[in-house]
C-alpha positions as CSV (number, residue, x, y, z in Angstrom):
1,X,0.0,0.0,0.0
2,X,1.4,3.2,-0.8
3,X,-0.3,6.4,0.2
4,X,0.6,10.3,-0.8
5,X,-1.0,13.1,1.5
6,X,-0.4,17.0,0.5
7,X,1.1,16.4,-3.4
8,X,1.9,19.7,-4.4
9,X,2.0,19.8,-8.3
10,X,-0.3,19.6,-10.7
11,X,0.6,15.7,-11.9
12,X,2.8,12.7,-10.7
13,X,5.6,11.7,-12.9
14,X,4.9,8.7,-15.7
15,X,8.0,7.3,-14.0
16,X,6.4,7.0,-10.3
17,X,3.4,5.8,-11.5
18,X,5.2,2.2,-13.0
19,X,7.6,2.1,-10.5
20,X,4.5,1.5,-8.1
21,X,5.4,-1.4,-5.9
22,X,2.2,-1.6,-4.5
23,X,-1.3,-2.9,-5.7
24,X,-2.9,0.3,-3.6
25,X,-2.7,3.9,-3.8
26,X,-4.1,6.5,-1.5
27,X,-3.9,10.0,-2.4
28,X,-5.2,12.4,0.1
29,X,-5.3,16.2,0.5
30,X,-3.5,16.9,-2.9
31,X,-4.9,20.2,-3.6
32,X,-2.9,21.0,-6.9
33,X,-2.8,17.2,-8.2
34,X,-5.0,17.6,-12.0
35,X,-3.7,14.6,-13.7
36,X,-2.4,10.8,-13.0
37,X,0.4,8.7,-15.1
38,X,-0.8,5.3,-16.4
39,X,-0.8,2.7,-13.5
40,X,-0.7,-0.4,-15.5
41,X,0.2,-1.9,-12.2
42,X,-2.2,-0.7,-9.9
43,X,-4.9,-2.9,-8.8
44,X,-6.7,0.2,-6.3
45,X,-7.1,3.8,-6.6
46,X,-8.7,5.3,-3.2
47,X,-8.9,9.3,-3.8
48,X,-10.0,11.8,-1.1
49,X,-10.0,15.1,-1.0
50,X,-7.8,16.0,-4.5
51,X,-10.6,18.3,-5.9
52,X,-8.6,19.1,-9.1
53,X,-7.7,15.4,-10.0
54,X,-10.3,14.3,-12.8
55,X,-10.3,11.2,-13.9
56,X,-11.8,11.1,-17.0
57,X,-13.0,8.3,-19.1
58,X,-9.8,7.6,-21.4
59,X,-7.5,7.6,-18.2
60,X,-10.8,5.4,-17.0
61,X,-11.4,2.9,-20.3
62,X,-6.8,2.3,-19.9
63,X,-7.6,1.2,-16.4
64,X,-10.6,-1.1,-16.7
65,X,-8.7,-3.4,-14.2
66,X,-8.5,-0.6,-11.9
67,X,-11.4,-0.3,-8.7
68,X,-11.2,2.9,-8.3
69,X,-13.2,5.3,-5.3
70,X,-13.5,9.1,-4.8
71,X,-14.1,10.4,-1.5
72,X,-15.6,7.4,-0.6
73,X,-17.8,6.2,-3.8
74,X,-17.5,3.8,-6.3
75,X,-16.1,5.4,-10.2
């Protein structure tokens, strides 16, 4: 599990989101964070609070594999 509080640019590097070790990401409280690398690897996405972060359904449709929650619900 990895988990990232307080991110304060816009978008995480490609290269961070394959090097991934873990199956589950938190992000919380990541004010500036818009956008999110391909996570081939990624199995869960748990978001709170990142109210510029849209995921939006091409980043979705590459990540069918991918259970995904913001604040709480179900994408």
């Amino acid at each position: 599990m990895t988990s990232v509080r307080g991110y304060r640019s816009r978008r995480i590097a490609p290269m961070v989101g394959e090097s991934l070790i873990s199956k589950i990401l938190f992000l919380r409280n990541c004010n500036k964070l818009k956008r999110l690398p391909s996570m081939d690897a990624l199995k869960e996405l748990d978001v709170n609070d990142c109210p510029e972060l849209r995921i939006d359904s091409e980043w979705r449709n590459h990540h069918r594999h991918l259970e995904i929650r913001v604040d709480g619900q179900p994408v």
